[in-house]
C-alpha positions in Angstrom: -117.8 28.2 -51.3 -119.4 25.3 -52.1 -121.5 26.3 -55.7 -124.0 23.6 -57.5 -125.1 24.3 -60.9 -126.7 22.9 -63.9 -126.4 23.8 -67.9 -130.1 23.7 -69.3 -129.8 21.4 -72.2 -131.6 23.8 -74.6 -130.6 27.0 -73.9 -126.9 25.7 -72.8 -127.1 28.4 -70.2 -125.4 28.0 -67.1 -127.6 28.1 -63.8 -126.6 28.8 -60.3 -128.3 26.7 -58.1 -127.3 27.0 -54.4 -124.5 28.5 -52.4 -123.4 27.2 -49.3 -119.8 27.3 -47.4 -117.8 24.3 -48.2 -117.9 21.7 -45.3 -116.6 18.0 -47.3 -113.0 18.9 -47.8 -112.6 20.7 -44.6 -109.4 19.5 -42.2 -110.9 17.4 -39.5 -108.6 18.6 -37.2 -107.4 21.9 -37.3 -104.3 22.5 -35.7 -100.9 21.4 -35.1 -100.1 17.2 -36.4 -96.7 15.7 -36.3 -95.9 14.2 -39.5 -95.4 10.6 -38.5 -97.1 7.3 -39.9 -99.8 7.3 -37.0 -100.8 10.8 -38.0 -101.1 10.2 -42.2 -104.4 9.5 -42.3 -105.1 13.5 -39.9 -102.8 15.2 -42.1 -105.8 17.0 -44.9 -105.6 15.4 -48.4 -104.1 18.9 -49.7 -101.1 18.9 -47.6 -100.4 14.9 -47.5 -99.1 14.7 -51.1 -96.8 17.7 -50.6 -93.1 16.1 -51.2 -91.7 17.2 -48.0 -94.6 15.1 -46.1 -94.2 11.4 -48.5 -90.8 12.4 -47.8 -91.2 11.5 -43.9 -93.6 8.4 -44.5 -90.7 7.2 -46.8 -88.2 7.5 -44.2 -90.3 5.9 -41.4 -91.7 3.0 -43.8 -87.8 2.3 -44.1 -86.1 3.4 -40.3 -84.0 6.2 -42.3 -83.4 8.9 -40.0 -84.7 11.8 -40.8 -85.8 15.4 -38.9 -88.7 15.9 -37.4 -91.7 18.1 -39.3 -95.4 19.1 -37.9 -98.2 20.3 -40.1 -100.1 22.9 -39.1 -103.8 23.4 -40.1 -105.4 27.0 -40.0 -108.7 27.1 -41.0 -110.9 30.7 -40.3 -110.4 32.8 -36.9 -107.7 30.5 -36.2 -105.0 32.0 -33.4 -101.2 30.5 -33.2 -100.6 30.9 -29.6 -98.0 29.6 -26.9 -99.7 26.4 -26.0 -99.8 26.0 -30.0 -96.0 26.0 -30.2 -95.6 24.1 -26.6 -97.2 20.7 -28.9 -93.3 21.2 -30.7 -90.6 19.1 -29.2 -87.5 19.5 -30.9 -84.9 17.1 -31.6 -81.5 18.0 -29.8 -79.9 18.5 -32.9 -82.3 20.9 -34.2 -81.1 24.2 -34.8 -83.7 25.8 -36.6 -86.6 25.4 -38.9 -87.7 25.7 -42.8 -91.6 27.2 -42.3 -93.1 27.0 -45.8 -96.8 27.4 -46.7 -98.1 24.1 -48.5 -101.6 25.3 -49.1 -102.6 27.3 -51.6 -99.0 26.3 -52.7 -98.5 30.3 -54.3 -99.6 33.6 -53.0 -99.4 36.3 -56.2 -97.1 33.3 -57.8 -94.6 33.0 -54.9 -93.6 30.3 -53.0 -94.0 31.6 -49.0 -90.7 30.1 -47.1 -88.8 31.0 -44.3 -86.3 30.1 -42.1 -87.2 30.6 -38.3 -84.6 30.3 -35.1 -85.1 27.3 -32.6 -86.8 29.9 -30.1 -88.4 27.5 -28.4 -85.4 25.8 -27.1 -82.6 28.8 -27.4 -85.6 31.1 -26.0 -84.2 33.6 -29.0 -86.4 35.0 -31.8 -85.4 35.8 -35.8 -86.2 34.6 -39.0 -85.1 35.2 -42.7 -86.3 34.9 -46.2 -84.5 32.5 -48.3 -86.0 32.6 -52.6 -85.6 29.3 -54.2 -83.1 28.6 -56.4 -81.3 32.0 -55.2 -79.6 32.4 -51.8 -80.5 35.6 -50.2 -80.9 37.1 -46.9 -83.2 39.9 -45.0 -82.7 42.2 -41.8 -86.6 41.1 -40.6 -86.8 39.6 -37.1 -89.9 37.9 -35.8 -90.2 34.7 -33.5 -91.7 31.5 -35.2 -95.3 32.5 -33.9 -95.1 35.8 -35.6 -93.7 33.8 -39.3 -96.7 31.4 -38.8 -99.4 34.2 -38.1 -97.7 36.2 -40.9 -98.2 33.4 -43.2 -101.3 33.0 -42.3 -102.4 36.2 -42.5 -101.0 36.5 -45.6 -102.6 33.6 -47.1 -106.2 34.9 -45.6 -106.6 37.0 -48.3 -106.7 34.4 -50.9 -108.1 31.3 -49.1 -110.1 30.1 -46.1 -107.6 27.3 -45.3 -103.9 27.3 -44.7 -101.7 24.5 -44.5 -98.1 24.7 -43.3 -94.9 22.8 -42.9 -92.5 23.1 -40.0 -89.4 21.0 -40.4 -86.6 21.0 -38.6 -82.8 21.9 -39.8 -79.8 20.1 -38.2 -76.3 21.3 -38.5 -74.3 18.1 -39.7 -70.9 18.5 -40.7 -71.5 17.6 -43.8 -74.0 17.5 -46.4 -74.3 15.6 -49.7 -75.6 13.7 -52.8 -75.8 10.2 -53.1 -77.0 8.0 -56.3 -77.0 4.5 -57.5 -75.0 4.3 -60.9 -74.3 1.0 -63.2 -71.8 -0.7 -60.9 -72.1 1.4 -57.8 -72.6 4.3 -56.1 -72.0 8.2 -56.7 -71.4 9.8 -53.8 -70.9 14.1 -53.9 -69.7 16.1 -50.3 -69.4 19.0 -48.8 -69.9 21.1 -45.7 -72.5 23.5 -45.3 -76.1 23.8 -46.8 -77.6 24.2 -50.4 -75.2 21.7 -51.7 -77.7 20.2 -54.5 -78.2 24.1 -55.7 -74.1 23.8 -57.0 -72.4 26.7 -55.3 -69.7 25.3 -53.6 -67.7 22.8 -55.1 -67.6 19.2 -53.6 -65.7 16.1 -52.8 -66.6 12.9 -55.2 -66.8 9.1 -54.5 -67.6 6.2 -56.3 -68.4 2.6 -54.6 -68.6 -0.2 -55.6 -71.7 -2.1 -55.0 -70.1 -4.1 -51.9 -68.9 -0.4 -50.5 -65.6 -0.2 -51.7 -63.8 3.0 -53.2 -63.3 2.9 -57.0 -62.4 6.5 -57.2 -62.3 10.2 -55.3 -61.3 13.6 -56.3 -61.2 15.3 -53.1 -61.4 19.0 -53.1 -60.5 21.9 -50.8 -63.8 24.2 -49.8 -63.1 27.9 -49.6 -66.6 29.0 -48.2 -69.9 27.1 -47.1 -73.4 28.4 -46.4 -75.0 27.3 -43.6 -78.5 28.1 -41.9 -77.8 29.7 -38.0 -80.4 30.8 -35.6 -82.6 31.9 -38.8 -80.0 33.6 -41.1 -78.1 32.2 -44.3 -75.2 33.0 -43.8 -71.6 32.2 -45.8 -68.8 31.4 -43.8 -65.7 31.5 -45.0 -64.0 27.1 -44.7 -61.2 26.2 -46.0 -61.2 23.2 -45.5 -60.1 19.8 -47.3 -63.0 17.6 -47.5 -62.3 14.0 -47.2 -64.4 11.2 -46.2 -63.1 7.9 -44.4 -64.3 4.8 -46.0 -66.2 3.5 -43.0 -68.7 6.8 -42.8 -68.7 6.4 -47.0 -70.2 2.9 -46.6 -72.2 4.0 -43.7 -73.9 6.4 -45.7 -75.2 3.8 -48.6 -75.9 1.3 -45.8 -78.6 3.1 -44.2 -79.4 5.1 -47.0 -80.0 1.5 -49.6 -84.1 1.5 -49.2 -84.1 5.1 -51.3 -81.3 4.3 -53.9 -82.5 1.2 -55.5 -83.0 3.0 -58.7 -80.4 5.0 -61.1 -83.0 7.5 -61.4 -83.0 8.8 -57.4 -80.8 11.5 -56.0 -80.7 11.5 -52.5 -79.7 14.6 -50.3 -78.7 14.0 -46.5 -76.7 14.9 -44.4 -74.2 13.6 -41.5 -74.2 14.0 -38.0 -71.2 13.1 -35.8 -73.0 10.8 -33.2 -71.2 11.0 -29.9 -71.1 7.9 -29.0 -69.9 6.0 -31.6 -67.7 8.6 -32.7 -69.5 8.0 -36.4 -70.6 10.7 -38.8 -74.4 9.2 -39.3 -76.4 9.9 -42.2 -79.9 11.6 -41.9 -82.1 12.1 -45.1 -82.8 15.5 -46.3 -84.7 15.4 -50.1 -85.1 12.8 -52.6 -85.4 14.1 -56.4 -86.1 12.2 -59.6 -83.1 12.8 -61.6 -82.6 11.7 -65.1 -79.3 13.7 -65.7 -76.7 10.7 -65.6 -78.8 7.7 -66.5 -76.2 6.6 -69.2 -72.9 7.3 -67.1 -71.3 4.1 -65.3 -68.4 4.3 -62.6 -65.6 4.1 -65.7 -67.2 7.3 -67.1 -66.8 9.0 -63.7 -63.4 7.8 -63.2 -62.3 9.5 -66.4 -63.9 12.8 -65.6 -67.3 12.2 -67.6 -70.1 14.2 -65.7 -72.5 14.5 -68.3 -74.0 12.5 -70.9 -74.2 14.1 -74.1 -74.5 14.3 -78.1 -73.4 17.2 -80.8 -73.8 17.2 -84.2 -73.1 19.7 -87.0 -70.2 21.5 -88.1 -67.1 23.9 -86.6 -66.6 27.2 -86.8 -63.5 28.7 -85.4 -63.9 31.7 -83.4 -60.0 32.3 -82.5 -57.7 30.4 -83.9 -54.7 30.9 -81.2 -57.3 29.6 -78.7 -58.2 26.9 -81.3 -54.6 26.1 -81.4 -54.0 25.8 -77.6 -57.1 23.6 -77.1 -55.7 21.1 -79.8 
C-alpha cells in the first residue's frame, strides 16, 4: 500500500491521509528477463542490486564467461506456465539450476533456495533444498514450474511482489578459488561443488605475476559433492588433483579483469572445452575478502595461511603434550 500522512505540528499526532495501492515502484514488466546488459535497465530496482545479478553485468562488462541466469517477476494473480518456462534456453552445459527468491530477500527469516533439475532439456522433474552454509538434502520432487509457483506462493503471504533468480549450474571438473596476493596469484582446487564452504580439502598454487608456478601442495580428494539432476549429493573421488601450468595460467588470464585487487576472491570453475582440449574457466561468485591481506607468496610457500597476532601468557595444560610439541 501506498500510505500518505502528516504529523500536526501542535498536537504531534500522526494523521492518516489517504490509502491507495502502490503503483511507482511497480516492475514494468512482469515476467521472465534474461539477466544480460540489454535487459539491466528491465530488471526492477529490488532485484538489480542482488549480488548474483552485478555478478553477470561484471562478467559481460569484461567477456568473462559466466552461466546464464533469468529473473523472474511475479507480481499479483500471476501464473508460471509452460510458455513461461519455453522463454529459458539453456546452455549445453547446464545441468541444473540454483532457484532462489531475491525479493522480500527472507520469509519468517529464511533464505528460500533450491536446486531444480534441467527438465526442460532432460524432460525429467526433482528438486532439493540445500540451507546455506550447511549441506543438506530432501526426498521432495517437483519440476522447476512447481519450485517457482511454490516460491511464489509462499512469498504471497508476505508481499504483493516476488522477485526470483534462475541460474544455471555447470558440471566442470573442477572448481576453485583464485586471489591476487603481493607478488602473484593464489590459486585453491578441487573437484566438485561448495569448495569456498571448506569441506573438502584442496590443491594449492601460487603464480607469479607473469603466470609462472612458485609453489603447489597437491593433495589427494577422498569425496566431492556435486549438484545432479537437483540433488546434492557426495560422491566418493579419490582422486589426485593436479593442475597443468597451461590451464593454471589460463585461469588468471581470463579471470585478470576481477582480481586486480588483494581484497577479491574469485570462485569459478572449469570446463574441459572440446575442442581445444583446454579446461576453461567460467566465473561462479566474487566475495570481498579481507582474510589474507598481509600474506605474500613467501608466507604461503612456508605454510602461512593466516595472518595473525597473540599476546599474553602460557599456561600448560599437559606437559607430555607440551613436551612433544617443543
Amino acid at each position: 500500500m501506498d500510505i500518505e500522512w502528516c504529523i500536526d505540528s501542535i498536537s504531534n499526532r500522526l494523521f492518516i491521509l489517504q490509502c491507495r495501492p502502490i503503483t511507482t515502484i511497480f516492475p514494468s514488466i512482469p515476467g521472465i528477463i534474461p539477466i544480460n546488459l540489454l535487459n539491466r535497465e528491465n530488471i526492477p530496482i529490488q532485484g538489480r542490486d542482488f549480488d548474483k545479478v552485478r555478478i553477470r553485468f561484471i562478467a559481460q562488462e569484461n567477456f568473462i564467461n559466466i552461466s546464464n541466469a533469468y529473473i523472474i517477476v511475479n507480481s499479483k494473480d500471476f501464473f508460471i506456465d509452460d510458455a513461461l518456462l519455453r522463454k529459458i534456453h539453456p546452455d549445453k552445459s547446464c545441468k541444473g539450476y540454483s532457484v532462489v527468491l531475491i525479493y522480500p530477500k527472507r520469509i519468517s527469516g529464511n533464505i528460500i533456495r533450491y536446486f531444480a533439475d534441467n527438465e526442460i532439456a532432460n524432460q525429467k522433474s526433482s528438486f532439493r533444498t540445500c540451507q546455506r552454509y550447511e549441506v543438506r538434502t530432501y526426498q521432495d520432487k517437483q519440476s522447476l514450474k512447481d519450485t517457482l509457483q511454490t516460491i511464489y506462493y509462499k512469498c504471497n503471504e508476505v508481499s504483493w511482489l516476488c522477485i526470483v533468480i534462475i541460474q544455471e549450474i555447470f558440471d566442470p571438473v573442477f572448481t576453485g578459488i583464485a586471489k591476487k596476493i603481493e607478488g602473484g596469484y593464489l590459486l585453491e582446487i578441487a573437484k566438485g561443488h561448495f569448495v569456498p564452504k571448506g569441506i573438502v580439502p584442496t590443491s594449492q598454487y601460487i603464480l607469479s605475476d607473469d603466470y609462472g608456478i612458485l609453489h603447489k601442495k597437491e593433495v589427494t580428494q577422498e569425496y566431492s559433492y556435486n549438484i545432479s539432476q537437483g540433488a546434492v549429493i557426495k560422491e566418493n573421488c579419490n582422486s589426485f588433483i593436479s593442475i597443468d601450468s597451461i590451464s593454471l595460467s589460463l585461469i588468471i588470464k581470463k579471470l585478470s579483469p576481477v582480481l586486480s585487487t588483494g581484497n577479491q576472491a574469485v570462485e569459478f570453475g572449469l570446463l574441459l572445452d572440446e575442442e581445444s582440449n583446454l579446461l576453461m574457466p567460467y566465473l561462479i561468485d566474487m566475495v570481498n575478502d579481507q582474510s589474507n591481506n598481509e600474506l605474500d607468496s613467501k608466507l604461503l610457500t612456508e605454510g602461512v595461511i593466516s595472518a595473525g597476532k597473540r599476546t599474553g601468557g602460557q599456561f600448560i595444560l599437559n606437559q607430555k603434550i607440551w613436551n612433544r610439541i617443543v
